[in-house]
C-alpha positions, 0 to 999 in steps of 0.5 A, spaced: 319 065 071 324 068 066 322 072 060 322 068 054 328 067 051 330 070 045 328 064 039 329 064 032 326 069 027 319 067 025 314 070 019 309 075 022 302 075 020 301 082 020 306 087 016 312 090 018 308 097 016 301 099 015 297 105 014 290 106 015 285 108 021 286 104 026 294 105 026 293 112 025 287 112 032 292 109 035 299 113 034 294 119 038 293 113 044 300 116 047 299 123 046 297 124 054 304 123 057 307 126 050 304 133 050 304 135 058 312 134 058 312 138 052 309 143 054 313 144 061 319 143 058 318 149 052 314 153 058 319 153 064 326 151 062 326 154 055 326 148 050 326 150 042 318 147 040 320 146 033 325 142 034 323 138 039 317 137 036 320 135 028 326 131 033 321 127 036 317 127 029 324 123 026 325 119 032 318 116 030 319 115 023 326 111 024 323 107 030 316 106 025 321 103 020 327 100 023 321 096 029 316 095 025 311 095 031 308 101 034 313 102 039 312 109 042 317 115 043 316 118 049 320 124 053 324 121 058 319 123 065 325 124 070 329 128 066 322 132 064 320 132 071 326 134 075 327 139 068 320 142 069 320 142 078 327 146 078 327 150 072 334 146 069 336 150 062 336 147 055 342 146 055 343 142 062 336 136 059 340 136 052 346 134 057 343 130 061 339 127 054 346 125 052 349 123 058 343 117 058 344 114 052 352 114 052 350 110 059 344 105 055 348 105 048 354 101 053 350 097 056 348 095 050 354 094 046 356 090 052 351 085 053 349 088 060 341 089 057 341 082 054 344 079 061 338 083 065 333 081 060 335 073 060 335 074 068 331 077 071 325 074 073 317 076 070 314 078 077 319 082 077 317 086 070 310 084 071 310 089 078 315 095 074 309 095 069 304 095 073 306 101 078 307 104 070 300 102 069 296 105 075 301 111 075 298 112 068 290 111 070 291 115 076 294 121 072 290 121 067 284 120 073 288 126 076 288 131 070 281 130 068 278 131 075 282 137 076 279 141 070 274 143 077 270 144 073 263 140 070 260 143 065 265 146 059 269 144 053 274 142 058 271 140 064 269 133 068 264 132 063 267 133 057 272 127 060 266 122 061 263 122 054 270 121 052 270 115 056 264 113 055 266 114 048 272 110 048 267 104 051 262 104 046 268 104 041 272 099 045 273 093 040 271 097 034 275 096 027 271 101 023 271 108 028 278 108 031 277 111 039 282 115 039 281 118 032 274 120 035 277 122 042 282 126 039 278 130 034 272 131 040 278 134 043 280 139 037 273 141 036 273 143 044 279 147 044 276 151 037 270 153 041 273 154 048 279 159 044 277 160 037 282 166 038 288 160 036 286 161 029 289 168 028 295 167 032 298 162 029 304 164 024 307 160 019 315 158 019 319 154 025 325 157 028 331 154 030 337 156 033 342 150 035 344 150 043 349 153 045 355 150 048 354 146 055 359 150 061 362 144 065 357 147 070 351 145 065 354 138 064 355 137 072 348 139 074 345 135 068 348 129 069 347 129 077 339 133 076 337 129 070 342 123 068 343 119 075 335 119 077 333 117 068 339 112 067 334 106 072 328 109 069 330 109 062 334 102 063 328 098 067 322 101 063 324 104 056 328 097 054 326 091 059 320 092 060 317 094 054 321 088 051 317 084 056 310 087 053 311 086 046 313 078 048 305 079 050 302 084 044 308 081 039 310 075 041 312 072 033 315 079 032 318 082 039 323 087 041 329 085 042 332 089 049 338 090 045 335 092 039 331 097 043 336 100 047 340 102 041 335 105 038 334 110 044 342 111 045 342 113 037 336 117 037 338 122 042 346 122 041 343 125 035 338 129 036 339 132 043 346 136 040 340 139 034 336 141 040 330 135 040 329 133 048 330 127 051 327 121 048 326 114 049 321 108 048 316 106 053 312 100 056 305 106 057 306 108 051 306 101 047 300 099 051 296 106 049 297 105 042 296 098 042 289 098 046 288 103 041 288 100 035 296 101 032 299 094 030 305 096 025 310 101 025 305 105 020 302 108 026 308 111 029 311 113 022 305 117 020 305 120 028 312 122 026 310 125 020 305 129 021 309 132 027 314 134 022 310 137 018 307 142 023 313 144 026 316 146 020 310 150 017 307 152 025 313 151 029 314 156 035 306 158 034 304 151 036 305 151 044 298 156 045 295 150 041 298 145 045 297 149 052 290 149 050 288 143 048 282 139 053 286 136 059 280 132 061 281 129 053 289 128 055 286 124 062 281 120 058 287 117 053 292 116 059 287 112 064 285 107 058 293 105 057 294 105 064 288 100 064 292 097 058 299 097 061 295 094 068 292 088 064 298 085 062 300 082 069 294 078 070 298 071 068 302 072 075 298 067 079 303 063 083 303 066 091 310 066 090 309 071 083 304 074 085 308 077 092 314 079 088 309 084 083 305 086 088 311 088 093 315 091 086 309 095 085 308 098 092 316 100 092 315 103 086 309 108 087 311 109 094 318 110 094 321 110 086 322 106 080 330 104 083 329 102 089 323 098 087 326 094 082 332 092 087 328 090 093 323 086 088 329 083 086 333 081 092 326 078 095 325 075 088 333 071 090 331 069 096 324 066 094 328 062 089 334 060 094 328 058 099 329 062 104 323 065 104 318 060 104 311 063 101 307 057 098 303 054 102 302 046 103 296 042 102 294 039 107 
């Protein structure tokens, strides 16, 4: 079974931008992958704060306005991962950044990304969002169990009534659950750090990068580049087209579409000193599951972050370093579910087996290697080779 094809345009019953609680909750449903990296990449490799926070404030607001659906806008994990692990520079993830999107800007101009959407077959996406979706849920399960500590501001409890919270609110149109989650966890900060309050200062600093050595290009490129190219490609563009088919289907991404987005976005920003960016299927799935259905969300979540880090810029990493983790896990474990959820139409023996084998492939050893064996199998079932499907008796 093949993703749906590309139609003709057809009117949407929902408008292209809409600003309100429920698209205002669900912006915030993402901010558990989004502030960790963040954090790690200003903390240990030295990125500017303010300009990576205004960068991806202005990445929202185009992608809200250009898509009209709220695709998220994420850091690029395994250029974030490697970054943080081994200390890369500033100006080696701004390389590797840039690189990235040279790469899936070519694709899409060359028709690459469009041939993958038509042939690749949807067990096959089916089992990269599912690994997607277990990841987030046990990251999140992860961050909130690793508070070690029961009762605090941010602790195992905080994190439960959270959940219990999110819950109670899960088909809400009134109180949007991530809107409550998130102020819940502002309120815990403020009492477990008040001292936050008289050291935050006014004014952004933002020095532009400097030049890249042949050696910062090389390790960016080899470090960072290589490993994200794969992720970007597999799970920023085809699946994340694949989900929004599923959550939009009269008004779907388009796989080239996106890809361009993310090739210009960062062939812009990185060279200002924003970090990597790129769309994800984890994050649509968050801000839908909490309530997002418009561009709106992401232009408002983008304009707020612009705000903050022209006013605050510098001096909000103490707020973000603070911030409940257990609140943060809570929201991942929601859209991970959300994410997982999608994959429930594969029930074919044959499908099943494909997302299934994709799935442990992609946890067990890395997105790449997952993607190439589901799909040679995926060709081997469809050539008869490999027989699954049981006969009756």
């Amino acid at each position: 079974m093949s993703i749906p094809a590309k139609g003709q345009p057809r009117p949407s019953p929902t408008p292209w931008l809409s600003f309100n609680r429920a698209e205002l909750g669900g912006a915030l449903g993402d901010l558990g992958t989004f502030i960790p990296l963040l954090v790690g990449m200003v903390t240990n490799c030295g990125l500017q704060l303010g300009p990576a926070l205004f960068c991806a404030g202005l990445i929202n607001v185009s992608t809200g306005l250009m898509i009209g659906i709220p695709l998220a806008v994420q850091p690029m994990k395994a250029i974030a991962t490697v970054a943080i692990g081994e200390g890369m520079n500033e100006t080696q993830i701004l390389v590797a950044g840039v690189a990235t999107s040279i790469t899936i800007l070519v694709l899409a101009l060359t028709g690459t990304v469009g041939w993958l959407h038509r042939k690749l077959p949807l067990s096959l996406i089916r089992g990269l969002q599912l690994a997607l979706g277990l990841k987030l849920l046990t990251t999140g399960m992860g961050m909130v169990s690793g508070t070690n500590v029961l009762f605090a501001w941010d602790s195992q409890i905080t994190g439960l009534l959270c959940g219990v919270i999110v819950l109670l609110l899960f088909h809400s149109q009134r109180i949007p659950a991530a809107l409550l989650v998130f102020g819940i966890g502002l309120v815990a900060l403020l009492a477990g750090a008040p001292e936050l309050l008289s050291h935050t200062q006014f004014g952004i600093s933002w020095k532009l990068p400097p030049l890249p050595t042949w050696n910062d290009v090389a390790h960016g490129i080899w470090h960072g580049a290589v490993p994200q190219i794969p992720l970007t490609t597999l799970n920023s563009v085809i699946a994340v087209s694949a989900l929004s088919y599923d959550l939009f289907p009269l008004r779907p991404a388009e796989p080239r579409k996106i890809a361009i987005s993310v090739g210009l976005m960062n062939l812009i920003c990185c060279p200002l000193g924003g970090m990597p960016m790129c769309h994800g299927a984890g994050g649509l799935a968050a801000q839908y599951r909490f309530g997002a259905r418009t561009g709106g969300s992401v232009v408002a979540l983008g304009a707020i972050m612009m705000v903050l880090a022209l006013l605050f810029g510098g001096s909000l990493l103490l707020w973000l370093q603070e911030y409940p983790r257990s609140v943060l896990g809570i929201l991942l474990v929601f859209s991970g579910l959300e994410l997982a959820m999608v994959t429930r139409d594969q029930t074919g023996r044959a499908n099943f087996f494909i997302m299934l084998l994709t799935t442990g492939l992609c946890l067990g050893i890395n997105t790449a290697v997952g993607f190439v064996i589901g799909w040679l199998v995926a060709l081997l079932i469809e050539r008869g080779f490999v027989r699954l499907e049981t006969k009756s008796n």
